[in-house]
N, C-alpha and C positions, 0 to 999 in steps of 0.2 A: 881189269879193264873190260873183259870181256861181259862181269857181270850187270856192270853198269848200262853197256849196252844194250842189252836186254830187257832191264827195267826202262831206260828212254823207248825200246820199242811197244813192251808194254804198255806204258801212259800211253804213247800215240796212237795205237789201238782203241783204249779205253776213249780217250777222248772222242777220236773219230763215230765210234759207235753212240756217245753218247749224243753227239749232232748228229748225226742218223735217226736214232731215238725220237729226240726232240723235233724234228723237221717233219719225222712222219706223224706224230700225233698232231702238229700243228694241220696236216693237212688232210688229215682223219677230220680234225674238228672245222675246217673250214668246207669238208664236203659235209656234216651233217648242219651244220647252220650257212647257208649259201646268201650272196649279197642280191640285197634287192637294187636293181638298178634308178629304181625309183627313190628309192631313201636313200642312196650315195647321192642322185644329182642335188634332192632337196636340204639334204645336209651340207653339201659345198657351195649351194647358192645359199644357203643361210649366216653360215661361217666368212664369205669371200665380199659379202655386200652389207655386214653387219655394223661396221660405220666406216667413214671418209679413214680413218687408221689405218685398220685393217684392210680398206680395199686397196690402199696406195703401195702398201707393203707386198701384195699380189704382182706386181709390176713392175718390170726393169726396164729401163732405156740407155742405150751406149750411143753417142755421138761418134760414127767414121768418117770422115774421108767427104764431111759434108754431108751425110745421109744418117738418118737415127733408127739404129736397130731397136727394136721394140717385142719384147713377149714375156710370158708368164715369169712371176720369178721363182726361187727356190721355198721364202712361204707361200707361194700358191700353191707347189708341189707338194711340202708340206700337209698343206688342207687336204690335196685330192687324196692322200696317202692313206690319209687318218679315215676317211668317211669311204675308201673305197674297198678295206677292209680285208682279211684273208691274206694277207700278204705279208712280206717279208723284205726289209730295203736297209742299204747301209753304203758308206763308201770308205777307201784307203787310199794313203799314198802305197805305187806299187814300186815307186823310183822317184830319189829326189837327187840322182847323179848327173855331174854336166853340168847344163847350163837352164835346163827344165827339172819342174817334181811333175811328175806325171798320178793322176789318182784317177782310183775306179770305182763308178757307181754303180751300183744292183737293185734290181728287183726282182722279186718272185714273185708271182703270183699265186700262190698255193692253190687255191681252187678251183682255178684252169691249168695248173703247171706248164704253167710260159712263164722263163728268166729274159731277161735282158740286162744287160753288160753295158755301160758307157763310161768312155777314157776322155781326160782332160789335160792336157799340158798347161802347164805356167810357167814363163821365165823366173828363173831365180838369178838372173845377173842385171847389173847397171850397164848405164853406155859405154863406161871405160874396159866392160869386159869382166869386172868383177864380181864374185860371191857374194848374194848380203850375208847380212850376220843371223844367226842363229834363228832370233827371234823373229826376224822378216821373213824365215822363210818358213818357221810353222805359220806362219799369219797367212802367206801363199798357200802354203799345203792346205790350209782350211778353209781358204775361199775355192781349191779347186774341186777338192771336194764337196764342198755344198756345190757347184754346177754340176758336176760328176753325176751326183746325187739328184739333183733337182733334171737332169737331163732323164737317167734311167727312168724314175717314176712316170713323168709327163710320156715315154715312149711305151709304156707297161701298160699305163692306162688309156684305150683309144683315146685319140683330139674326139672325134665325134662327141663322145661325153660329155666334154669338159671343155668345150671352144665357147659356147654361148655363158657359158658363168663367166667365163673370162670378160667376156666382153661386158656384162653386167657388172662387175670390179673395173671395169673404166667407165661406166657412168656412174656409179659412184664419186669415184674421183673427179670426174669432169665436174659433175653439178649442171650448174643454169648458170646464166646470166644474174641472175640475184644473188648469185655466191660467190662468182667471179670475182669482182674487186678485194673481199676478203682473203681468198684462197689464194691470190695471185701475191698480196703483199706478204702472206706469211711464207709462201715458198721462197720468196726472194731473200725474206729474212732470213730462212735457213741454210741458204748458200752463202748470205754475207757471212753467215758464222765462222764458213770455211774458206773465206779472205776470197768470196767470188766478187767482183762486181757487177751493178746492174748492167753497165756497158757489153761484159763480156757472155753474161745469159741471154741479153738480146741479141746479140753478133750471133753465136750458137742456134741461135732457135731463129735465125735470119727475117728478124723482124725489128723496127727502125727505132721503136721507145717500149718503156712498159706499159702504156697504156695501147699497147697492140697484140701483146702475149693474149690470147685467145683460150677458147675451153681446151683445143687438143694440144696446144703447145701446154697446158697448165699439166697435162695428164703426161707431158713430156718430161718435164720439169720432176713430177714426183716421181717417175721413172729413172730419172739420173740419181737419183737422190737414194732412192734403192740401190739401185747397182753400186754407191760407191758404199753404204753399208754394207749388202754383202762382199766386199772387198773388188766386185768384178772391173772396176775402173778407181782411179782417184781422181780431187776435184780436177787438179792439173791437167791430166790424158785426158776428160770429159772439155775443159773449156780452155784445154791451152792452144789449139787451133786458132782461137779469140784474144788468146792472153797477151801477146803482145803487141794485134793491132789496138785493143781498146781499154790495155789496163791504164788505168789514170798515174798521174806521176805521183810518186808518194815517197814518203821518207822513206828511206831504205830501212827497213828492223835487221837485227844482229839473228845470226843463226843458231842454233841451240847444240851443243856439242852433245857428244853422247854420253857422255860421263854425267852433264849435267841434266839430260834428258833421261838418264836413270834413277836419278834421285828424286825425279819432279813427278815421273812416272806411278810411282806407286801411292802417293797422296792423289793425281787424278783416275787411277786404276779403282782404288778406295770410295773416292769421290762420284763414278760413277756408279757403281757395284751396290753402294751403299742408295743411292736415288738423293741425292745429296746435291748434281746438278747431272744434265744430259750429257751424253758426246756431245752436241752443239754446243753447249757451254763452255765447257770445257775448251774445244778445240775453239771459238771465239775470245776466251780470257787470253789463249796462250798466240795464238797471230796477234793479240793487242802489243805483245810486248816480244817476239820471235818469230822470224820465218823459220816453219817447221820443212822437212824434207818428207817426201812421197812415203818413206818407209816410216817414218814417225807420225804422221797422220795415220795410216794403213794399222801403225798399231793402237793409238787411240782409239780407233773403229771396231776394232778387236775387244774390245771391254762391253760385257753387258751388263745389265743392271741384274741381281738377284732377286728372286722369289722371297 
C-alpha cells in the first residue's frame, strides 16, 4: 500500500513540474516575441468583419424582462484570443451538484502575467424540481463554459481594444437599407425553422408587422440566433414572453418520447456532422412532424458539422 503511494506521489510531482516546465518556456517565448498592439487590432478587425457569417456569429442577444441584453459572443472572444496572442485560456465544470453545474474560465496572459478567473452557473433542473438526464446536462456544462470562457478572455483583454471592432461586426450585420429587405426575410426564415412565428419575433422586438423590423432590430434578430446556438437561451425563453399572446392556432403535433428521440437522434447527429443538412433543417423537418422539448432542441444545437 504504502508503495503505491509513493509512486501516485511521484507522478504528481512529475506532472506538476512538467506544467511548470511548459508554462515557463511558454512565457520565456512570449517575452522574446512581444504582441504588437497594432497587428492584434488589424488582425480582429479583419477576421470579425470578414463577411455578414462571421460578423453575426460575433454577437449575442437575450430578450429579459422586456429589455434585450446585447454583447460580444464567445466567437468574438474566440477571435480576440487567437490575434491577441502569448496567452493561455481554457474553461471546466468545477461542480455539477444540486440544482446548478458551475464552470470556470481562465486566462493568462503570459506576457504581462495577469490571470483572470471567471465562474458561471447553469441550472440543471426543470420546473417540477427535477434533474435532466445525462445528456442535457453535458449540453449545460458546455454552453457554460463557452460563457465561462468567452467571459475570462473579453475581461484579460482590455474593452479599450476591442470595443470598436465590435461595433464594426454590427455594421456588418446591420447593412443598409438595400440589404434590408433580404436580410430581414432570411432571419425570419431561420426562426421559422425553429417553430418561431412571425407574430411572435415581432411582439419580441415590439414592433407591429415585418415590414417595420429595422436595421438594429435586424442585428437583434441575428443576436438571438447566436445565443440560442451557443446554448445561452432556447427559442422558447427568447420568444415565450410572446408565445402565447401571438402564437397562431395550429394543429397540435404529438411529442417525441425519448426512446424515440434516441433512435432519430443519431441519423440527425450524422446528418448534420456529415454537412448533409444544417441544425436548421434539421430542427425544421422534425417541428414539421413533433413538438420537440427545450432539452431536445438544446441537444440538436449541440451537433456541429465536421472539418
Amino acid at each position: 500500500m504504502s508503495n503505491e503511494m509513493e509512486v501516485m506521489a511521484a507522478d504528481s510531482s512529475m506532472v506538476a513540474l512538467l506544467n511548470k516546465s511548459e508554462i515557463d518556456q511558454q512565457i520565456a517565448t512570449a517575452h522574446r516575441y512581444p504582441r504588437s498592439i497594432k497587428s492584434f487590432r488589424d488582425e480582429t478587425l479583419a477576421m470579425v468583419t470578414l463577411n455578414e457569417k462571421v460578423a453575426s456569429e460575433c454577437i449575442y442577444a437575450l430578450p429579459r424582462d422586456g429589455k434585450t441584453i446585447e454583447g460580444p459572443s464567445a466567437r468574438f472572444a474566440e477571435v480576440v484570443a487567437s490575434a491577441w496572442g502569448n496567452s493561455r485560456a481554457g474553461a471546466r465544470v468545477v461542480s455539477d451538484q444540486g440544482d446548478f453545474v458551475t464552470a470556470q474560465g481562465v486566462f493568462h496572459d503570459l506576457e504581462r502575467n495577469v490571470a483572470i478567473t471567471y465562474e458561471v452557473q447553469r441550472r440543471i433542473t426543470n420546473k417540477r424540481g427535477e434533474r435532466f438526464k445525462a445528456d442535457m446536462i453535458g449540453v449545460t456544462a458546455n454552453a457554460a463554459c463557452s460563457v465561462a470562457l468567452r467571459n475570462a478572455i473579453l475581461k484579460g483583454v482590455p474593452k479599450a481594444f476591442w470595443s470598436d471592432m465590435y461595433e464594426s461586426a454590427r455594421a456588418v450585420v446591420m447593412g443598409d437599407f438595400k440589404t434590408l429587405t433580404n436580410r430581414r426575410a432570411e432571419a425570419i426564415k431561420l426562426f421559422l425553422g425553429y417553430g418561431i412565428s412571425k407574430e411572435q419575433i415581432c411582439a419580441t422586438l415590439g414592433v407591429n408587422g415585418e415590414e417595420d423590423i429595422n436595421l438594429e432590430n435586424l442585428v437583434t434578430l441575428r443576436g438571438i440566433l447566436t445565443a440560442i446556438k451557443d446554448g445561452d437561451t432556447t427559442p422558447e425563453q427568447a420568444f415565450g414572453g410572446s408565445a402565447e399572446q401571438q402564437k397562431p392556432k395550429e394543429k397540435k403535433l404529438p411529442g417525441l418520447s425519448q426512446e424515440d428521440f434516441d433512435s432519430k437522434k443519431t441519423d440527425w447527429q450524422f446528418a448534420i456532422e456529415t454537412k448533409l443538412q444544417t441544425k436548421e433543417d434539421v430542427i425544421a423537418m422534425a417541428h414539421s412532424k413533433y413538438s420537440l422539448s427545450d432539452e431536445q432542441l438544446a441537444i440538436i444545437n449541440s451537433f456541429e458539422p465536421k472539418e
